[in-house]
Biopython code that builds the backbone (N, CA, C, O; Angstrom):
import numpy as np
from Bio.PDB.StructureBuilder import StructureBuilder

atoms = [
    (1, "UNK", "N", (-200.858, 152.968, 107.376)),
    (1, "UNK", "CA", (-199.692, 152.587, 106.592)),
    (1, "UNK", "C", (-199.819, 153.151, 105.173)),
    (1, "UNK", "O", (-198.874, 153.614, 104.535)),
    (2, "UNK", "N", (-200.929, 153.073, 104.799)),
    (2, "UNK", "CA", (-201.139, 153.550, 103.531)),
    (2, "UNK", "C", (-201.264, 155.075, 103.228)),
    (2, "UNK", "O", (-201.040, 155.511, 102.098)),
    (3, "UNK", "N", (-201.627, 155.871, 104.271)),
    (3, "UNK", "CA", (-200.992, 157.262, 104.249)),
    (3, "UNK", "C", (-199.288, 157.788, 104.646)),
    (3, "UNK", "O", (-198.708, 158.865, 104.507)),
    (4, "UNK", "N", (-199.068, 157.091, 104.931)),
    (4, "UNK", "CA", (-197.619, 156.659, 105.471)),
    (4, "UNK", "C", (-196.663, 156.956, 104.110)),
    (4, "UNK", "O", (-195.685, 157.649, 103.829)),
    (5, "UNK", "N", (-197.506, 156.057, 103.486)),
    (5, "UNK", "CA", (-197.074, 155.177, 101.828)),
    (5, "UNK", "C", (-196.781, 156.623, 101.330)),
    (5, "UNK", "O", (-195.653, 157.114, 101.335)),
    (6, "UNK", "N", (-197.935, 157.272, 100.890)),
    (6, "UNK", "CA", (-198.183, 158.092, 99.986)),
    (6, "UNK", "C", (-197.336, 159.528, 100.649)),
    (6, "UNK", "O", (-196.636, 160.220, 99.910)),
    (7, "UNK", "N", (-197.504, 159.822, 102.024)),
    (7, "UNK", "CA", (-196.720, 160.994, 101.970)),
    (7, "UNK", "C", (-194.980, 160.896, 102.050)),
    (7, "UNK", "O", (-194.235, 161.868, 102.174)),
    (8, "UNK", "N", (-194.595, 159.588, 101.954)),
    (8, "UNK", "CA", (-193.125, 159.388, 101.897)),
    (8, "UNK", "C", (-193.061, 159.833, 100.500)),
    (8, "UNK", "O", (-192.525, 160.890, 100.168)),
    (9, "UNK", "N", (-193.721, 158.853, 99.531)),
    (9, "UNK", "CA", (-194.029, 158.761, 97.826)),
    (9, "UNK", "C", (-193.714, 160.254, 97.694)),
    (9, "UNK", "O", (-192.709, 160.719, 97.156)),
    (10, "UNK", "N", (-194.614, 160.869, 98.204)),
    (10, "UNK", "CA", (-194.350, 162.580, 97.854)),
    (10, "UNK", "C", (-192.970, 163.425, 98.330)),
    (10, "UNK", "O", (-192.504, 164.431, 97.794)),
    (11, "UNK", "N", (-192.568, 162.845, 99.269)),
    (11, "UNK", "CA", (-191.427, 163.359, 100.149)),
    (11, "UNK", "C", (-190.159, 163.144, 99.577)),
    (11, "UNK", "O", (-189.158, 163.857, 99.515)),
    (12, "UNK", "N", (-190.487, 161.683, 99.055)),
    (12, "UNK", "CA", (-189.385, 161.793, 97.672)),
    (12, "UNK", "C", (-189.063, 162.004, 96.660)),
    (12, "UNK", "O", (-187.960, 161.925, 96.119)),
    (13, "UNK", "N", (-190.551, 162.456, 96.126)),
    (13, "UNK", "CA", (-190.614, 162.930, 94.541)),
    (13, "UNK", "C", (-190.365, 164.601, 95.104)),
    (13, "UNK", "O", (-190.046, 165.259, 94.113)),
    (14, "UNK", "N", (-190.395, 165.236, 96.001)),
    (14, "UNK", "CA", (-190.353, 166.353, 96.103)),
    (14, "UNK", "C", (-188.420, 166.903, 96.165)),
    (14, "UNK", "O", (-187.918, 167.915, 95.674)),
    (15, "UNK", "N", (-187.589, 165.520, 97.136)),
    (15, "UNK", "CA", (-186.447, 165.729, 96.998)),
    (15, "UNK", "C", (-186.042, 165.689, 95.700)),
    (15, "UNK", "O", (-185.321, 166.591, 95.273)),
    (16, "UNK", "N", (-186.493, 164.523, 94.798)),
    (16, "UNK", "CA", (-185.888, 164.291, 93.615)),
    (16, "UNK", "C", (-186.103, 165.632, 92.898)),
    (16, "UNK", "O", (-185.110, 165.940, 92.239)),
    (17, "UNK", "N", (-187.340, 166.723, 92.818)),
    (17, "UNK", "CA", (-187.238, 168.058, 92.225)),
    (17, "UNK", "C", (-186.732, 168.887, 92.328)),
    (17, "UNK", "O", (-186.597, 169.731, 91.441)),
    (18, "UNK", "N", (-186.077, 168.968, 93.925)),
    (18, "UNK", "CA", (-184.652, 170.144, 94.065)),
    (18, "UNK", "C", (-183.881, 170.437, 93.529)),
    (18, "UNK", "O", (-183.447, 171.512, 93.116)),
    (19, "UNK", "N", (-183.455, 168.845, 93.446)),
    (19, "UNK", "CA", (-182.284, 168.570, 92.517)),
    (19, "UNK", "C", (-180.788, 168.755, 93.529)),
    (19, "UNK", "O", (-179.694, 168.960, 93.002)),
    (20, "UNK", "N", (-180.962, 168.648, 94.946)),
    (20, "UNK", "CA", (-180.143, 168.749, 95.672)),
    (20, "UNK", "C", (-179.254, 167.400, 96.198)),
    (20, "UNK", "O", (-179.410, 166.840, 97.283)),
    (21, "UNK", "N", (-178.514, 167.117, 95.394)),
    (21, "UNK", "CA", (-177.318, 166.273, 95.554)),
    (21, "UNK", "C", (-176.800, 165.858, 97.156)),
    (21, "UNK", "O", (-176.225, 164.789, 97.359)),
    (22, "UNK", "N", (-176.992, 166.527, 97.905)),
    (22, "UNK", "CA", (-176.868, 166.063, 99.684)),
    (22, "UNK", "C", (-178.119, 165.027, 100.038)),
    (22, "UNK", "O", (-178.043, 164.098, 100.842)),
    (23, "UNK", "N", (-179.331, 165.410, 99.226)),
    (23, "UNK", "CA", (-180.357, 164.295, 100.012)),
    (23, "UNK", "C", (-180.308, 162.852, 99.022)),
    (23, "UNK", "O", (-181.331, 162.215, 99.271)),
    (24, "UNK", "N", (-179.758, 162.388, 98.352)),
    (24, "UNK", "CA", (-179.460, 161.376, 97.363)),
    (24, "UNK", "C", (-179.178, 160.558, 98.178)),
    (24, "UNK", "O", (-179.832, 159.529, 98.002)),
    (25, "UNK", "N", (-178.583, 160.517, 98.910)),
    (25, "UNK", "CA", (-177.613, 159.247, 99.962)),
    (25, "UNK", "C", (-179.072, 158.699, 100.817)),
    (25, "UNK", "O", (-179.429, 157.521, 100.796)),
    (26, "UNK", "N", (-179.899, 159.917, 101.637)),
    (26, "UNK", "CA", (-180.650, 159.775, 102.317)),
    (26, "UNK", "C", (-181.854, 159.148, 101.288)),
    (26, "UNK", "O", (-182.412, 158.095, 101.596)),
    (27, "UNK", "N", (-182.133, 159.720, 100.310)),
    (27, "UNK", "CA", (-183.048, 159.306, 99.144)),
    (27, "UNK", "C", (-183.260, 157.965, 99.118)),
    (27, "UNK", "O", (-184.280, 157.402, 99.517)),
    (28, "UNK", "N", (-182.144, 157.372, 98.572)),
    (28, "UNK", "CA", (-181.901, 156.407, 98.275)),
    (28, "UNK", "C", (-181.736, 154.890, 99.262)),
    (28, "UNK", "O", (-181.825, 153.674, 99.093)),
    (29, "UNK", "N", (-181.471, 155.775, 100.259)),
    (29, "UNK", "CA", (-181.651, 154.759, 101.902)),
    (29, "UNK", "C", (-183.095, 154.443, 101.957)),
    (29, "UNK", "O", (-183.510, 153.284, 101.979)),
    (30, "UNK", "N", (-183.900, 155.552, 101.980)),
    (30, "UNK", "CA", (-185.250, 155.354, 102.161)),
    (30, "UNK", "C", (-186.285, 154.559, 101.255)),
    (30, "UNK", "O", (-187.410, 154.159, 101.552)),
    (31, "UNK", "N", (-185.410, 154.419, 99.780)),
    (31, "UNK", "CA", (-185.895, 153.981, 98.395)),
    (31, "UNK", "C", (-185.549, 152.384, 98.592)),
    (31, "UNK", "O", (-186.190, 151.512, 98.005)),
    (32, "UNK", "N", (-184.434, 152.098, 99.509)),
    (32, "UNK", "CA", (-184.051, 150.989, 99.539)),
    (32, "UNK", "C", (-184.844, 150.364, 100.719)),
    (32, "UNK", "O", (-184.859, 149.140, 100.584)),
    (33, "UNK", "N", (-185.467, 150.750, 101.759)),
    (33, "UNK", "CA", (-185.458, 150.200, 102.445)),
    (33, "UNK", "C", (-187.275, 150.814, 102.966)),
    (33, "UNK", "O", (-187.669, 150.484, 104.085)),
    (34, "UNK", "N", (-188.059, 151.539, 102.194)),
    (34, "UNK", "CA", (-189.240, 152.002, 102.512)),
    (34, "UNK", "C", (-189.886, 150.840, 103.337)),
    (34, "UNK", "O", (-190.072, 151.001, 104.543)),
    (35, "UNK", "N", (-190.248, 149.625, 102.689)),
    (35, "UNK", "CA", (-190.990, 148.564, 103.212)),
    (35, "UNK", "C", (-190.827, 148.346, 105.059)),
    (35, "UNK", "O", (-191.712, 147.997, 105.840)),
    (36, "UNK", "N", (-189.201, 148.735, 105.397)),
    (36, "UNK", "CA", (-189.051, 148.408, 106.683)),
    (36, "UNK", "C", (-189.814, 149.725, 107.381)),
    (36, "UNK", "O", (-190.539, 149.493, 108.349)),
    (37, "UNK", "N", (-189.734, 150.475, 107.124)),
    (37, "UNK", "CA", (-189.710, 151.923, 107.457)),
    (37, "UNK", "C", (-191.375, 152.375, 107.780)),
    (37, "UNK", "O", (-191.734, 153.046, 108.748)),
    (38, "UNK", "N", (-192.490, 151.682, 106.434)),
    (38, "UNK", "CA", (-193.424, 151.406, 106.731)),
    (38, "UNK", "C", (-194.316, 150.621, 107.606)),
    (38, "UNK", "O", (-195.462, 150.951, 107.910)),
    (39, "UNK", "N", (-193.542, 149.290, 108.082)),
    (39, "UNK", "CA", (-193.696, 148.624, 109.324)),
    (39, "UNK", "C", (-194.343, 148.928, 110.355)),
    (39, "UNK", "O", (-195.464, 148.589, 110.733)),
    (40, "UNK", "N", (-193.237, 149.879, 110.985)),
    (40, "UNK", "CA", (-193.732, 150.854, 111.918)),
    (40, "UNK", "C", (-194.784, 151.189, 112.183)),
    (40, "UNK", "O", (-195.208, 150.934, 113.310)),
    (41, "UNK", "N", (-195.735, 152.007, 111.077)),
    (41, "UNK", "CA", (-196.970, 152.108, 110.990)),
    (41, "UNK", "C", (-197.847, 151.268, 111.351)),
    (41, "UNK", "O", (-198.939, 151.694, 111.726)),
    (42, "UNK", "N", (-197.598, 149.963, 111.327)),
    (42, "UNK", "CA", (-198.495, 148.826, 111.170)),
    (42, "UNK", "C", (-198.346, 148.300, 112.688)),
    (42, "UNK", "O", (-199.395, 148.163, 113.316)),
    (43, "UNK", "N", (-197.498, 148.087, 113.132)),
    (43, "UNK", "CA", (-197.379, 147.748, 114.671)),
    (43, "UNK", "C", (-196.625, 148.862, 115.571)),
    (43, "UNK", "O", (-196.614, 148.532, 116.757)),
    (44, "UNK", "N", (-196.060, 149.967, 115.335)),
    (44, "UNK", "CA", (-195.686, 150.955, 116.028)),
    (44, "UNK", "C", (-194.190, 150.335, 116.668)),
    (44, "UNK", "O", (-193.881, 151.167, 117.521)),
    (45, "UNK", "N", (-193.389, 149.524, 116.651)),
    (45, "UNK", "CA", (-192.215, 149.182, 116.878)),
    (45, "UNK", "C", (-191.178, 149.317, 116.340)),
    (45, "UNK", "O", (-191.401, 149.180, 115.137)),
    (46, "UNK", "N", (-190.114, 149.513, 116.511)),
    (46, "UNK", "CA", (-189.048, 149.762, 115.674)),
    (46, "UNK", "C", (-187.756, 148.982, 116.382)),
    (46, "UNK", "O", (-187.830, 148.523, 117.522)),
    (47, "UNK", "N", (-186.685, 148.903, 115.639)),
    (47, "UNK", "CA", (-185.583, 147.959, 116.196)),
    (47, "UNK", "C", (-184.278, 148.857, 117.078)),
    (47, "UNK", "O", (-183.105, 148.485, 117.094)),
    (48, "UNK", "N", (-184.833, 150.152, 117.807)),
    (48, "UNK", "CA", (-184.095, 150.767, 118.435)),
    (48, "UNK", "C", (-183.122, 149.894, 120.047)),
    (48, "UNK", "O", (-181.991, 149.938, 120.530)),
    (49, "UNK", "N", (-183.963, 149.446, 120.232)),
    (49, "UNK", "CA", (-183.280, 148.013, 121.188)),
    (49, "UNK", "C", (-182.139, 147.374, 120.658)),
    (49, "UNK", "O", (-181.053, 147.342, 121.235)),
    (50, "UNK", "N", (-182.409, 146.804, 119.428)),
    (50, "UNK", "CA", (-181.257, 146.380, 118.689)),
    (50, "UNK", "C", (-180.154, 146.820, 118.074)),
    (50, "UNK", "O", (-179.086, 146.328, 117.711)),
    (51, "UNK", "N", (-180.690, 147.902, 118.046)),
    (51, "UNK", "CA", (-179.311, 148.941, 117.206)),
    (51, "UNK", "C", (-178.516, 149.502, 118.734)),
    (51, "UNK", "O", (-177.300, 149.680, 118.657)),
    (52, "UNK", "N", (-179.209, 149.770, 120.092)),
    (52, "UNK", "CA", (-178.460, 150.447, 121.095)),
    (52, "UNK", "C", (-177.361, 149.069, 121.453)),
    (52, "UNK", "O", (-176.156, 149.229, 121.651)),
    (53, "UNK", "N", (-178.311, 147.237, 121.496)),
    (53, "UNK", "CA", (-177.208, 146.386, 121.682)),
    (53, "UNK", "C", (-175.832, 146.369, 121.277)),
    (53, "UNK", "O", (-174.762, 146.401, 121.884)),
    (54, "UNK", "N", (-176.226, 146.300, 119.896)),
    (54, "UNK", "CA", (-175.300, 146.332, 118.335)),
    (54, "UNK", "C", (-174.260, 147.482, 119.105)),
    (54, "UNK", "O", (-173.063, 147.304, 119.334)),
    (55, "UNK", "N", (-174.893, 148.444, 119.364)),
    (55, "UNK", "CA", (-173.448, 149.745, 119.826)),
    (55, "UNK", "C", (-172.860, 149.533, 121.153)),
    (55, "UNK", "O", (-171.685, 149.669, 121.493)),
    (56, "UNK", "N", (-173.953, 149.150, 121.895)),
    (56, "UNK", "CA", (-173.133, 148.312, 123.253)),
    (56, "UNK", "C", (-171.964, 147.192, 123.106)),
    (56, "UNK", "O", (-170.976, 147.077, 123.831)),
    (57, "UNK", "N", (-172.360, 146.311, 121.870)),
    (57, "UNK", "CA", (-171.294, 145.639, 121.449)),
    (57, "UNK", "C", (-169.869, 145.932, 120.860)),
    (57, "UNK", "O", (-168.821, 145.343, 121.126)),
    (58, "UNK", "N", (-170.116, 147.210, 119.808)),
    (58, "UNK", "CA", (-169.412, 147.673, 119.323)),
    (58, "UNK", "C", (-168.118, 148.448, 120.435)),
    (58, "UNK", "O", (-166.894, 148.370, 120.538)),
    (59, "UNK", "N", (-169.093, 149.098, 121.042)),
    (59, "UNK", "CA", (-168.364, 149.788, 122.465)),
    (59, "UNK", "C", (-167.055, 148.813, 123.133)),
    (59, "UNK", "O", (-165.889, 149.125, 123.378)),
    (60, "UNK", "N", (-167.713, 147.656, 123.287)),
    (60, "UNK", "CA", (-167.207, 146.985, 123.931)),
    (60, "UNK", "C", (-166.063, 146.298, 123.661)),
    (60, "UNK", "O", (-165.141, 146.115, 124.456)),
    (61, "UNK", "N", (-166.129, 145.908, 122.501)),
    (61, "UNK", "CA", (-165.375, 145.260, 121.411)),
    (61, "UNK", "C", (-163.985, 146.202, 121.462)),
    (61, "UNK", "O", (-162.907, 145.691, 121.763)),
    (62, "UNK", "N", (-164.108, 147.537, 121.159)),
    (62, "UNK", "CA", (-163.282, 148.825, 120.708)),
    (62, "UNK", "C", (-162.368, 148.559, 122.350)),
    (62, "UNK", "O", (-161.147, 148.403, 122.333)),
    (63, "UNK", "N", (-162.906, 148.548, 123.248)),
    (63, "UNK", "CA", (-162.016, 149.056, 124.580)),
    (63, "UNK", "C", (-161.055, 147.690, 124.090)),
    (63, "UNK", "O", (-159.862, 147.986, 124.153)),
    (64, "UNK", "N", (-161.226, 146.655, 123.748)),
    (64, "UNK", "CA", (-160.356, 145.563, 123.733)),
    (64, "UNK", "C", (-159.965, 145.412, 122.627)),
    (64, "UNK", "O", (-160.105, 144.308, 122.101)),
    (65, "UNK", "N", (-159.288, 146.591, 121.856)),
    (65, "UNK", "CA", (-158.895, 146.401, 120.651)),
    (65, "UNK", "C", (-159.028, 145.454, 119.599)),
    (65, "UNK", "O", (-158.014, 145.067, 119.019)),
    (66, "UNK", "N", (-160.317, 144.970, 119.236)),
    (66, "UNK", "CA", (-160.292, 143.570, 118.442)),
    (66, "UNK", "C", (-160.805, 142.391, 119.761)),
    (66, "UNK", "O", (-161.054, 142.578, 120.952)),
    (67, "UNK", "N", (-160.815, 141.097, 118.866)),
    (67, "UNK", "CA", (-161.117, 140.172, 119.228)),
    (67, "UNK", "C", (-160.079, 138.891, 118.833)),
    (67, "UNK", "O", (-160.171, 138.618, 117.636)),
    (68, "UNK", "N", (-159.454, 138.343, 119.309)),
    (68, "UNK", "CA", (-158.680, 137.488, 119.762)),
    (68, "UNK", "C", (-159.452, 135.687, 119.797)),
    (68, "UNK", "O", (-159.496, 134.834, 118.911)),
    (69, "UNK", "N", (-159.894, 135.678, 121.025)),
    (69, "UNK", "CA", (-160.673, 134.536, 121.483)),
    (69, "UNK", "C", (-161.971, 135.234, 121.408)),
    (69, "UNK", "O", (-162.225, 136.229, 122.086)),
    (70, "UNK", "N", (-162.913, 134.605, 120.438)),
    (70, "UNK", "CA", (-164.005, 134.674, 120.120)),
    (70, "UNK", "C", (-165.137, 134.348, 121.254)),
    (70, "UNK", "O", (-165.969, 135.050, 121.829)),
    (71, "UNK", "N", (-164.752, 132.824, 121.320)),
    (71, "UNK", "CA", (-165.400, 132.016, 122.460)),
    (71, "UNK", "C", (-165.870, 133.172, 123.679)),
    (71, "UNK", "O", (-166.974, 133.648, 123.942)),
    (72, "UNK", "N", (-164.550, 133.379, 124.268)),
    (72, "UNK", "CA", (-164.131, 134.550, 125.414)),
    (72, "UNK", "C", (-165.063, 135.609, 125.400)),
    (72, "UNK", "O", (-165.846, 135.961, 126.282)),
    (73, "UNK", "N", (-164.861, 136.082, 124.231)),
    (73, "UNK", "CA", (-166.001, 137.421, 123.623)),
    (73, "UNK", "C", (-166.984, 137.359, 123.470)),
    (73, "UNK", "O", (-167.707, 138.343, 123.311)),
    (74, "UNK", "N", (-167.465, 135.872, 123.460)),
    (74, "UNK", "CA", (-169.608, 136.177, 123.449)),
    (74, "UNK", "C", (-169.468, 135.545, 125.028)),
    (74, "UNK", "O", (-170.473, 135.810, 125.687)),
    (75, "UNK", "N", (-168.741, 134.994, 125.558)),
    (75, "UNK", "CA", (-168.860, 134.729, 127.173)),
    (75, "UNK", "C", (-168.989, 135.766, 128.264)),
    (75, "UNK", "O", (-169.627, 135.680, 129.313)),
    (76, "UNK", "N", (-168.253, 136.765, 127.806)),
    (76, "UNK", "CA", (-167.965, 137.681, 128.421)),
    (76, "UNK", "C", (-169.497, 138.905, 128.047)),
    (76, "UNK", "O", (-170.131, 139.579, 128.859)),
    (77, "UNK", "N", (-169.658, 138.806, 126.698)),
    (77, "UNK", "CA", (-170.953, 139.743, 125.914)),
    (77, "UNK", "C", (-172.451, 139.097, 126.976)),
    (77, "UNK", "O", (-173.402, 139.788, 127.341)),
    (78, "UNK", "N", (-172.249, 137.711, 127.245)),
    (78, "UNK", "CA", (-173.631, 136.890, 128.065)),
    (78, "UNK", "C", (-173.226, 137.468, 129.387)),
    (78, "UNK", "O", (-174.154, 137.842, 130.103)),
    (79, "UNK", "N", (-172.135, 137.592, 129.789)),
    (79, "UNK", "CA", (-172.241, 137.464, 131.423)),
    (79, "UNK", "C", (-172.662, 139.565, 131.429)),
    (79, "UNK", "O", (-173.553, 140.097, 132.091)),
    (80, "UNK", "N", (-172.007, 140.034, 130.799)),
    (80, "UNK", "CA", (-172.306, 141.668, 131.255)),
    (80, "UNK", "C", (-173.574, 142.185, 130.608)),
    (80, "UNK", "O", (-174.170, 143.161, 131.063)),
    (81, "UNK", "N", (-173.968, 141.531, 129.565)),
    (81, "UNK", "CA", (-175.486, 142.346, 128.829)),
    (81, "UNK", "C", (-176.491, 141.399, 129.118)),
    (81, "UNK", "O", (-177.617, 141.885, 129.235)),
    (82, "UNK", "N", (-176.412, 140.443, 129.234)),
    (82, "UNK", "CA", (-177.725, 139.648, 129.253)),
    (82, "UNK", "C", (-178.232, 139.836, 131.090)),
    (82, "UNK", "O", (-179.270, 139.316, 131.500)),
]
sb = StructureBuilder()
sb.init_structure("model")
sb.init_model(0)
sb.init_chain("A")
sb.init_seg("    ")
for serial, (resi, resn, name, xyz) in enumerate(atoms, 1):
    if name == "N":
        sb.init_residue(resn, " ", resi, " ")
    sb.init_atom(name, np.array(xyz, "f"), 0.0, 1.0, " ", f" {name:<3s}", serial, name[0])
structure = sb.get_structure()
């Protein structure tokens, strides 16, 4: 984790010297959120499970234009994903 640390540390002091205005967004994602990102390192897991749900949901949601009956919509989310 702690080499992890240090070659991100560098990876971003190296964007910040370009001076290239496209990696700022990405910069700054990574500036915000290093601690999660470092995780990884430490137990090798990541929340890719959760993010494919999250889009399975999203998916799902979209074919039915919105949500209406809520209730309906996590009934329906238990009976087809779980």
């Amino acid at each position: 984790k702690g080499v992890a640390f240090t070659k991100l540390a560098h990876w971003y002091k190296q964007v910040e010297d370009t001076g290239f205005k496209a990696f700022n967004t990405v910069a700054n994602s990574i500036q915000l959120n290093y601690r999660s990102i470092l995780n990884y390192f430490q137990n090798r897991s990541t929340n890719a499970s959760a993010e494919s749900f999250n889009a399975k949901i999203k998916a799902f949601r979209s074919q039915f234009r919105g949500v209406k009956n809520v209730e309906f919509f996590l009934y329906r989310l238990t009976r087809i994903f779980v």
